[in-house]
PyMOL commands that place a pseudoatom at each C-alpha (Angstrom):
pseudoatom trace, name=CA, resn=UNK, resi=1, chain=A, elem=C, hetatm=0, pos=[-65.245, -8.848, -12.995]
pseudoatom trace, name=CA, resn=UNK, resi=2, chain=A, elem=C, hetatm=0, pos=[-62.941, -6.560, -10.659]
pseudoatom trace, name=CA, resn=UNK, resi=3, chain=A, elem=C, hetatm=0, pos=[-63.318, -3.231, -10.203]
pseudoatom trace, name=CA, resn=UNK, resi=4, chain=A, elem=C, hetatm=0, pos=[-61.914, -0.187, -8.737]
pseudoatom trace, name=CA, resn=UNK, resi=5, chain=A, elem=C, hetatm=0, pos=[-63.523, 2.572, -6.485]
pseudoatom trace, name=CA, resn=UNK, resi=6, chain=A, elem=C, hetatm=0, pos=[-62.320, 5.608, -8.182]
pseudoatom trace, name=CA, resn=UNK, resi=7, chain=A, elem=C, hetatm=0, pos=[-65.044, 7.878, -5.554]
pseudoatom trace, name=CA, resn=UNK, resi=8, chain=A, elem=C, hetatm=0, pos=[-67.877, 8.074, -4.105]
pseudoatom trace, name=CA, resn=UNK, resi=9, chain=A, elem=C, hetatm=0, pos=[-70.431, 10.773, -4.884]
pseudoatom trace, name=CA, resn=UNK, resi=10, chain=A, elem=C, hetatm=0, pos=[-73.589, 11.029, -3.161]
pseudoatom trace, name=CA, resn=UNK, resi=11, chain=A, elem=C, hetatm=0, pos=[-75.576, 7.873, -3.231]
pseudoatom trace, name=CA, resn=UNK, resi=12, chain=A, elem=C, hetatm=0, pos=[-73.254, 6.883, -6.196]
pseudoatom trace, name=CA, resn=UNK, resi=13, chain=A, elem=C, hetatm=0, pos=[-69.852, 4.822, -6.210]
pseudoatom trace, name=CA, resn=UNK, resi=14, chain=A, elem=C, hetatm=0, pos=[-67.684, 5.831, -9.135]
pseudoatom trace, name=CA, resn=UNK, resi=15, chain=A, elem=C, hetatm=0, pos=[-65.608, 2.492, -10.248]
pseudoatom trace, name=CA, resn=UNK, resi=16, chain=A, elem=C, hetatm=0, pos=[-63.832, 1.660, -13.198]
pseudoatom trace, name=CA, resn=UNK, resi=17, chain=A, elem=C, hetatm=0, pos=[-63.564, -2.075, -14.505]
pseudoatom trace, name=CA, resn=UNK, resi=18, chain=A, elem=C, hetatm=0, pos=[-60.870, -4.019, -15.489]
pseudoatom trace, name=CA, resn=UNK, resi=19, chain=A, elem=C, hetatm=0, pos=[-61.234, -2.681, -19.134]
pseudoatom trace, name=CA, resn=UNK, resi=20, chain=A, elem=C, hetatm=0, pos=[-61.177, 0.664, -17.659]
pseudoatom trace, name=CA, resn=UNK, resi=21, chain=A, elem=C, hetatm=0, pos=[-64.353, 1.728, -18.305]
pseudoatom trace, name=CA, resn=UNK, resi=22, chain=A, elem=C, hetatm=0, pos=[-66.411, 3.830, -15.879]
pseudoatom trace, name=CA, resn=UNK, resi=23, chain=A, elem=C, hetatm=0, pos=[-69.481, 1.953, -14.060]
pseudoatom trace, name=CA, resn=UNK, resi=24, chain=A, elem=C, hetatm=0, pos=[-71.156, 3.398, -10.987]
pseudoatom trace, name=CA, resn=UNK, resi=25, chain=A, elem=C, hetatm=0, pos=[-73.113, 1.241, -9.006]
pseudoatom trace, name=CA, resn=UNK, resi=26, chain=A, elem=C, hetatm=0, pos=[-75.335, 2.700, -5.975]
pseudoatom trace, name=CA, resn=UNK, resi=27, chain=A, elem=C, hetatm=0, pos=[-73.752, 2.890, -2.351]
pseudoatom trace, name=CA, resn=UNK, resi=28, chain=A, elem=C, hetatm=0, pos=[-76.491, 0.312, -0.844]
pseudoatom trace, name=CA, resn=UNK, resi=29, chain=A, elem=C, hetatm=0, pos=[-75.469, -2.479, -3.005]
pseudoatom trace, name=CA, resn=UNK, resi=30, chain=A, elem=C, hetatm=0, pos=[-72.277, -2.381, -1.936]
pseudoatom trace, name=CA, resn=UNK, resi=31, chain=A, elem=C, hetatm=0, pos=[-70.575, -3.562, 1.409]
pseudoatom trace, name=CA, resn=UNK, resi=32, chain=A, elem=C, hetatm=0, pos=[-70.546, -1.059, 4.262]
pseudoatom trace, name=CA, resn=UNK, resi=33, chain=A, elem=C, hetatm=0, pos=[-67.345, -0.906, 4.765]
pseudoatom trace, name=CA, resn=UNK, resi=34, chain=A, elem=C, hetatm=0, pos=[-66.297, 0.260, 1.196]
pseudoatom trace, name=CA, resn=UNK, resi=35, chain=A, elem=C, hetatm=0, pos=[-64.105, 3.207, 0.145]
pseudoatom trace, name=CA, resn=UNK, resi=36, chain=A, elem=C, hetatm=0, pos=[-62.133, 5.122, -2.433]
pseudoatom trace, name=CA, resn=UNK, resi=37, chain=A, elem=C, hetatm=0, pos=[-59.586, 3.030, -3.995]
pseudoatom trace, name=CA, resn=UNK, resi=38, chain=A, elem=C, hetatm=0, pos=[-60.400, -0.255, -2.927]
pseudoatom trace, name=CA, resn=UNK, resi=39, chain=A, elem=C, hetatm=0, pos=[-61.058, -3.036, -5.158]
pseudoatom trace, name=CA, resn=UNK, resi=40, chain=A, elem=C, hetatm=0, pos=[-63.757, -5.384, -5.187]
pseudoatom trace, name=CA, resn=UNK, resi=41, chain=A, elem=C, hetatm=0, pos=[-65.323, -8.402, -7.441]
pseudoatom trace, name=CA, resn=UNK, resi=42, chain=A, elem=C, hetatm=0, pos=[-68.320, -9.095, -8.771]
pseudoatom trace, name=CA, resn=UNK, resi=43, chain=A, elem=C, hetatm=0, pos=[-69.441, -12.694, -9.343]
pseudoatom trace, name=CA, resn=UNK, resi=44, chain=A, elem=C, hetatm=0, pos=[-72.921, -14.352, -9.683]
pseudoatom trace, name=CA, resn=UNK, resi=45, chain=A, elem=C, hetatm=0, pos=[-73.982, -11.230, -7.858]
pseudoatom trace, name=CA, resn=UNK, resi=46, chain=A, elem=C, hetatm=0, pos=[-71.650, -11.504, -4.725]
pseudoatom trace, name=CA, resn=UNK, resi=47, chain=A, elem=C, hetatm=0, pos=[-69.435, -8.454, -4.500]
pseudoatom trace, name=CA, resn=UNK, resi=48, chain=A, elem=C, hetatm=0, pos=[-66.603, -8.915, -2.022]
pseudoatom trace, name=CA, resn=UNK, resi=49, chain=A, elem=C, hetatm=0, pos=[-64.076, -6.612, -1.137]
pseudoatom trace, name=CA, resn=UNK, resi=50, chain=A, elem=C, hetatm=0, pos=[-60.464, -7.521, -2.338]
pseudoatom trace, name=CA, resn=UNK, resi=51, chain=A, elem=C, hetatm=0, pos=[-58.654, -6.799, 0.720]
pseudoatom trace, name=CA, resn=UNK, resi=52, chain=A, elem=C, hetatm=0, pos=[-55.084, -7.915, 0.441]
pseudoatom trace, name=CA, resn=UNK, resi=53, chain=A, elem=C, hetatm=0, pos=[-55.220, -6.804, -2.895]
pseudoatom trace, name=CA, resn=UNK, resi=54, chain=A, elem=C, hetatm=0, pos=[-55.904, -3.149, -2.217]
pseudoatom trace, name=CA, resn=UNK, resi=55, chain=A, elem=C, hetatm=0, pos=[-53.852, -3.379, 0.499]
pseudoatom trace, name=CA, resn=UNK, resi=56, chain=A, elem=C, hetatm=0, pos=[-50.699, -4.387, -2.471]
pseudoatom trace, name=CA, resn=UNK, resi=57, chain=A, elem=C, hetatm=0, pos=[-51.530, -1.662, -4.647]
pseudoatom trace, name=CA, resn=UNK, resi=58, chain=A, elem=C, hetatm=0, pos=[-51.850, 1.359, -2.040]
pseudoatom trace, name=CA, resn=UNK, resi=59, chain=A, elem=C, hetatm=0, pos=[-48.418, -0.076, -1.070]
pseudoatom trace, name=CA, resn=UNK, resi=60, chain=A, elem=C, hetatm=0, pos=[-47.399, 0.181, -4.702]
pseudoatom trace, name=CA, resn=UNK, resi=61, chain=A, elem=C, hetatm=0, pos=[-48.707, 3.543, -5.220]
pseudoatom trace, name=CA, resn=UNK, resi=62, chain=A, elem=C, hetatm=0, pos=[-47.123, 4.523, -2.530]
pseudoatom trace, name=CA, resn=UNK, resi=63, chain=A, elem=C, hetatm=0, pos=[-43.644, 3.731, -3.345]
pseudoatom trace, name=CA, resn=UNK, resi=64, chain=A, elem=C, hetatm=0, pos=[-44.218, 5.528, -6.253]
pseudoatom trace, name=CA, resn=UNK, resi=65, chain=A, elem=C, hetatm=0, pos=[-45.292, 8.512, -4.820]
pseudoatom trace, name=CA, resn=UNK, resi=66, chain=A, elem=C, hetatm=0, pos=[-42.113, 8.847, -2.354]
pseudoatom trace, name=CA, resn=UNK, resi=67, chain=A, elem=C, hetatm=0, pos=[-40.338, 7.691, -5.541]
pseudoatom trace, name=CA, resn=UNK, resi=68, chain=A, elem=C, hetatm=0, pos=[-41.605, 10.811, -7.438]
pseudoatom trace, name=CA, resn=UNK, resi=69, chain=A, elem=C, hetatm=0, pos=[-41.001, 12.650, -4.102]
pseudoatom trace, name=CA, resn=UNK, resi=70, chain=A, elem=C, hetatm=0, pos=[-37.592, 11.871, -2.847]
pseudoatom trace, name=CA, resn=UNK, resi=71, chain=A, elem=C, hetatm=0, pos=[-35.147, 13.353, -5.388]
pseudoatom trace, name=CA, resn=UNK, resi=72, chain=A, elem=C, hetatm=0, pos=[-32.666, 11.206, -6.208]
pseudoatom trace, name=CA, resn=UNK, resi=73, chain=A, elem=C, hetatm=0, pos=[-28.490, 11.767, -6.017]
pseudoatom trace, name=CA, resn=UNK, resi=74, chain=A, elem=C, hetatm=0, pos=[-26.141, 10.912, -8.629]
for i in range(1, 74): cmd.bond("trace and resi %d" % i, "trace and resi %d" % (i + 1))
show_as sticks, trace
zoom trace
């Protein structure tokens, strides 16, 4: 299952799934490293961090924030 760091409050991480559902899990059980908006997986109890696809969608989000932004001529 994937997930989605939504934010982090206090020892908590607030995620939603793939459903979109809302699922915290605590801070220590997940990596380190982890932060708001990225996206990790869950399988047979091995979370990893989904780099290079959090890395795609912040690049798609923001597109379509300087898309929103930018006003357009014509």
């Amino acid at each position: 299952m994937k997930y989605s760091v939504d934010r982090i409050e206090n020892s908590i991480a607030v995620c939603e799934d793939e459903n979109g559902e809302s699922v915290n899990f605590e801070i220590a059980k997940l990596p380190e490293e982890i932060k708001e908006g990225d996206l990790f997986s869950v399988t047979d109890d091995k979370i990893e961090i989904l780099s290079d696809e959090t890395a795609e969608r912040r690049k798609k989000m923001a597109e379509l924030q300087k898309n929103i932004f930018t006003k357009k001529k014509g």
